[in-house]
Residue, then its C-alpha position, 0 to 999 in steps of 0.5 A: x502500465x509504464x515502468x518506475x522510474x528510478x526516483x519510484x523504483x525506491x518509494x515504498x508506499x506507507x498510505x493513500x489520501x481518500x480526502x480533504x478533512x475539514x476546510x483548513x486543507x487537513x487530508x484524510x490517510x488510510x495506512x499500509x502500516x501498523x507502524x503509523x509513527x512512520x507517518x505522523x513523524x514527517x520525516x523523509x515523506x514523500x507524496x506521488x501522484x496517480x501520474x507518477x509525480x513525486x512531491x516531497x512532505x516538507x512538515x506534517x502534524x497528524x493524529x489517529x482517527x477512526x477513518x485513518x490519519x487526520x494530517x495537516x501538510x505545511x503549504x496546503x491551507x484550504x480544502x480545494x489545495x487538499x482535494x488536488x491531493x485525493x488519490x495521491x500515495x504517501x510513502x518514503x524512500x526504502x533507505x529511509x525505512x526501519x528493518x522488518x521483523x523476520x516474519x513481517x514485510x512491506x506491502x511494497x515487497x508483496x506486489x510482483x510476487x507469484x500467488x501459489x495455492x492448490x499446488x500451482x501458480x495462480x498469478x502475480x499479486x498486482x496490488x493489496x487491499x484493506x478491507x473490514x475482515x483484514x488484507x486481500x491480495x489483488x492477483x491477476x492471472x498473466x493469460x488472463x490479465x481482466x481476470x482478477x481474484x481478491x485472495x485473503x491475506x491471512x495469517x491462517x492462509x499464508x504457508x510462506x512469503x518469499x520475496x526474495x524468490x518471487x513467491x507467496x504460497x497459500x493454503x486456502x479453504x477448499x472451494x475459495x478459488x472456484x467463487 
């Protein structure tokens, strides 16, 4: 994987487009956040591509739907323009993003961290995932980087999330790191 660079080093992820929503080039967003006013306002958007390519949101109108967020970006008209943007992340510059609460964080800050449970270190959370139950952590093991575990990211499980040292600490069910 290649580092950011500086233009993404400061991009914090707010959702993924999964598809086109119709034929008028409406686009399908499933969240990273609560917070879902963040996206449907249109300010400060930005959109990047699986290759690292960032495109500004320059108008957006949205609602909430059962599958995520029924958007409509200004210049995209028709279903094969919104098919182009499958894959892509919409998010914004942190500078641009409200403070969290003192026991929140964003999922951006989660990425990076080391994953502790059981009394050790059982890797680096490389990314997050929203499932039916809730949030999982995608850690990898350094030694072993095709070895990937999908952890909880429950309120139940979580000790302490320290981004500003590097670490989450987790109190998991006996047996859950042997599946």
């Amino acid at each position: 994987m290649s580092s950011p660079s500086a233009e993404t080093s400061d991009f914090v992820a707010l959702g993924h487009i999964t598809r086109p929503h119709g034929v008028h080039g409406a686009i399908i967003i499933v969240p990273y956040t609560d917070n879902i006013d963040l996206i449907l306002a249109g300010r400060g958007l930005k959109m990047l591509s699986p290759e690292g390519k960032i495109r500004s949101v320059s108008g957006l109108k949205g609602k909430e739907a059962a599958q995520g967020l029924i958007v409509k970006i200004t210049g995209i008209t028709d279903r094969d323009e919104a098919q182009k943007l499958k894959g892509w992340t919409i998010g914004m510059e942190r500078g641009n993003l409200p403070p969290v609460e003192e026991d929140e964080v964003y999922w951006a800050d989660l990425v990076g961290l080391e994953v502790f449970a059981e009394g050790r270190s059982i890797g680096l959370v490389e990314n997050l995932m929203e499932v039916g139950t809730g949030l999982l952590l995608v850690v990898i093991e350094p030694d072993q980087p095709d070895k990937e575990r999908l952890i909880p990211f429950n309120e139940e499980f979580v000790v302490s999330v320290e981004p500003d040292e590097g670490r989450i600490a987790l109190d998991l069910p006996p047996g859950l790191l042997d599946l």
